[in-house]
C-alpha positions as CSV (number, residue, x, y, z in Angstrom):
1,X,98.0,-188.8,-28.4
2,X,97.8,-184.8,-28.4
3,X,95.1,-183.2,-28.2
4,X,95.0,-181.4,-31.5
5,X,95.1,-184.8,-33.6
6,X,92.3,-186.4,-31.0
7,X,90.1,-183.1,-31.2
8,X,90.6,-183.5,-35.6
9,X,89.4,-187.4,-35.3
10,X,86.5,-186.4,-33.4
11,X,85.5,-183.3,-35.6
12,X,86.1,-185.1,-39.0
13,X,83.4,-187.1,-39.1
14,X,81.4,-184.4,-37.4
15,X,82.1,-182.1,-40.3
16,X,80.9,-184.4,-43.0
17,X,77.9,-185.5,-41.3
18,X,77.1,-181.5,-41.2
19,X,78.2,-181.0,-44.7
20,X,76.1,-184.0,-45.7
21,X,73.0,-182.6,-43.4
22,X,73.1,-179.3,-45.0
23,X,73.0,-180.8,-48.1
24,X,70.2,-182.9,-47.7
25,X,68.3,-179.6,-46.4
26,X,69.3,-178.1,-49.3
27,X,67.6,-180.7,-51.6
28,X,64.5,-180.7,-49.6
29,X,64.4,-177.3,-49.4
30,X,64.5,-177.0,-53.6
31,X,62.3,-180.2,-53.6
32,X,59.6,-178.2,-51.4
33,X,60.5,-175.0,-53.7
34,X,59.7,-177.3,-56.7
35,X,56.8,-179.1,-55.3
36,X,55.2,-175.9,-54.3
37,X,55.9,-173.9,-57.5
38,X,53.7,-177.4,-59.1
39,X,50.8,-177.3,-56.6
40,X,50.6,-173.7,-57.8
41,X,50.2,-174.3,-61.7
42,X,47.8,-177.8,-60.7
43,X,45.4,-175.6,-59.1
44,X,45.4,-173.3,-61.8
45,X,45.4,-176.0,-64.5
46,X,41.3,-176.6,-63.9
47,X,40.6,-173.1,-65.0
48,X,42.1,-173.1,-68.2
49,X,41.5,-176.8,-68.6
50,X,37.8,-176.6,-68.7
51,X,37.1,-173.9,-71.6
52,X,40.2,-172.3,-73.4
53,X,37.3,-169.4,-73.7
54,X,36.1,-167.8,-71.1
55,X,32.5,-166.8,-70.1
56,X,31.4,-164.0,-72.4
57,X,30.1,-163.4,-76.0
58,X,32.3,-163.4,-79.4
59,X,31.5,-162.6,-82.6
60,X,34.0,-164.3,-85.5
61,X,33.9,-163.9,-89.0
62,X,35.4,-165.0,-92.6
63,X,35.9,-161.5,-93.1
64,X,37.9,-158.8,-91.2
65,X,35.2,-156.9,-90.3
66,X,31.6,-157.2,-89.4
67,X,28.6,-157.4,-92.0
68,X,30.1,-157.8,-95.1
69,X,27.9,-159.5,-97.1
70,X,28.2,-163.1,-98.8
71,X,30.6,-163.8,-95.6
72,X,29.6,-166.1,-92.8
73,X,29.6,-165.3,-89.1
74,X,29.5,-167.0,-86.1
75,X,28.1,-165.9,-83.4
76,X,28.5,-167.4,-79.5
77,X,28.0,-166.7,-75.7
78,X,29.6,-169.0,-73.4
79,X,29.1,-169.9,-69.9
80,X,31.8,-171.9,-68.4
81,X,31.6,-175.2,-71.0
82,X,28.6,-174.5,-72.7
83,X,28.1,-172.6,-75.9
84,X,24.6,-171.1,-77.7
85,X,24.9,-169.0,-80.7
86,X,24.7,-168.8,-84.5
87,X,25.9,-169.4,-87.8
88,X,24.4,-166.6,-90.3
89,X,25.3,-164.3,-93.0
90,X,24.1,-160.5,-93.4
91,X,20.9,-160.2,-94.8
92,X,19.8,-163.6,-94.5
93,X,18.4,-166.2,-92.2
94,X,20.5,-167.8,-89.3
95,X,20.9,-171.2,-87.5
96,X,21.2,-171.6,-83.7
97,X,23.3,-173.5,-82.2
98,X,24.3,-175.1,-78.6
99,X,26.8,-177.5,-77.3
100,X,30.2,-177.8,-75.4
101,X,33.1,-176.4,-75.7
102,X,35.9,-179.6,-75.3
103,X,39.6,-179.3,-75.4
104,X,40.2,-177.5,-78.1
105,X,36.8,-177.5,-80.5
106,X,33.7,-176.7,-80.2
107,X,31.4,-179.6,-80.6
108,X,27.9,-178.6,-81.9
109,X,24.7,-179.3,-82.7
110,X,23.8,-177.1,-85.3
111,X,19.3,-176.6,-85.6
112,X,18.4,-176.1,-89.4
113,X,15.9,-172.8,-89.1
114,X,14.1,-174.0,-91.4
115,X,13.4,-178.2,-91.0
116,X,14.1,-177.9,-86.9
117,X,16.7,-180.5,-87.4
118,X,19.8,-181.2,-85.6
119,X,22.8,-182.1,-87.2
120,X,26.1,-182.3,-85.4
121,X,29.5,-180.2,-86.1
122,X,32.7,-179.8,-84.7
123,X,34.5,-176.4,-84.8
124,X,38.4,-176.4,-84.3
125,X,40.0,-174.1,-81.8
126,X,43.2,-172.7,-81.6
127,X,44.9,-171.0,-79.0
128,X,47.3,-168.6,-79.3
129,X,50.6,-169.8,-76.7
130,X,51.3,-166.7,-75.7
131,X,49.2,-166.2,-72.2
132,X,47.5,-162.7,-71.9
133,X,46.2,-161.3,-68.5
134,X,42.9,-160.5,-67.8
135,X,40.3,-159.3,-64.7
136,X,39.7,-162.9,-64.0
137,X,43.4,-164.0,-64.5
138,X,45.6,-165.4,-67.5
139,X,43.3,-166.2,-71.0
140,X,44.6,-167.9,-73.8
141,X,43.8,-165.5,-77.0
142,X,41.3,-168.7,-78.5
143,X,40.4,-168.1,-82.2
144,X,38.2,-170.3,-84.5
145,X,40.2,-171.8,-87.2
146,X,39.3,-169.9,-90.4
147,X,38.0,-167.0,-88.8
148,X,38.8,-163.6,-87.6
149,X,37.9,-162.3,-84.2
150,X,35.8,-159.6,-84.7
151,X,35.2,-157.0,-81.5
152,X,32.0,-155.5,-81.0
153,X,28.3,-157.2,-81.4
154,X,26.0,-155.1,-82.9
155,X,22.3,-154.9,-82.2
156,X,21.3,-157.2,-85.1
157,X,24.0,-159.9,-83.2
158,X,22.5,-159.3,-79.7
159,X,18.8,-159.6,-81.3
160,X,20.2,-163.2,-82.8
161,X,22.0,-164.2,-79.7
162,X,18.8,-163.7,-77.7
163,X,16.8,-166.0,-80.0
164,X,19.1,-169.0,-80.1
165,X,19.0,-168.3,-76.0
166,X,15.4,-168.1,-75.5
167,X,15.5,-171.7,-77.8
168,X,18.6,-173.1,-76.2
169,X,18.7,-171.4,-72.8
170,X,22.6,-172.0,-70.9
């Protein structure tokens, strides 16, 4: 036997243990890629998972814009799961509100102003797909099926606010 044909027979089987090495890296490599990349969106899952909105106050109404009267408002602050706020229309009395908000609705119990009853409610979310960045990181735009988003609390909404707060503190 030569020595070229002896030094093939060794290398042979060499060679495909090394191909079959480098592709086995090559999966765990991807598979630690991929398992990473999923660690990555489980941690952030929690955040988005536990209130679709985020901490703040919203004002939403039937109509496009603020204080138009015979339309109904609704008016919220929200710290991390928990809601306070009101339902009211201009010129008129207003009911407070607290409760949860829980995948994607906002489950209520609404206090008659007038009997200081409770009476529960639900509120359907729904939340726009397309992600939008923020200071704290990536919101889902959340709207309140029926009604608008409106931007700016006035100070009739902030004097409202603080009474369903003072009544229902977060």
């Amino acid at each position: 036997m030569t020595a070229l044909p002896l030094a093939a027979s060794v290398f042979s089987p060499l060679q495909t243990a090394f191909q079959q090495n480098r592709q086995r890296s090559l999966a765990v490599a991807i598979g630690t890629s991929l398992l990473t990349g999923l660690l990555a969106l489980v941690t952030q899952a929690p955040l988005q998972a536990s209130s679709p909105l985020a901490d703040g106050q919203y004002l939403y109404g039937e109509a496009q814009t603020a204080d138009v009267a015979g339309s109904t408002y609704i008016l919220l602050q929200v710290q991390q799961d928990r809601v306070v706020g009101a339902f009211y229309q201009p010129s008129s009395s207003f009911d407070c509100f607290h409760g949860t908000v829980t995948g994607q609705e906002l489950d209520l119990s609404v206090v008659d102003s007038y009997e200081r009853t409770s009476h529960p409610f639900q509120l359907a979310l729904a939340v726009d797909p397309v992600p939008v960045a923020g200071a704290s990181g990536v919101l889902l735009p959340v709207q309140i099926e029926g009604f608008n988003r409106l931007n700016d609390l006035s100070g009739s909404d902030q004097e409202i606010l603080s009474t369903c707060l003072a009544d229902h503190p977060l």
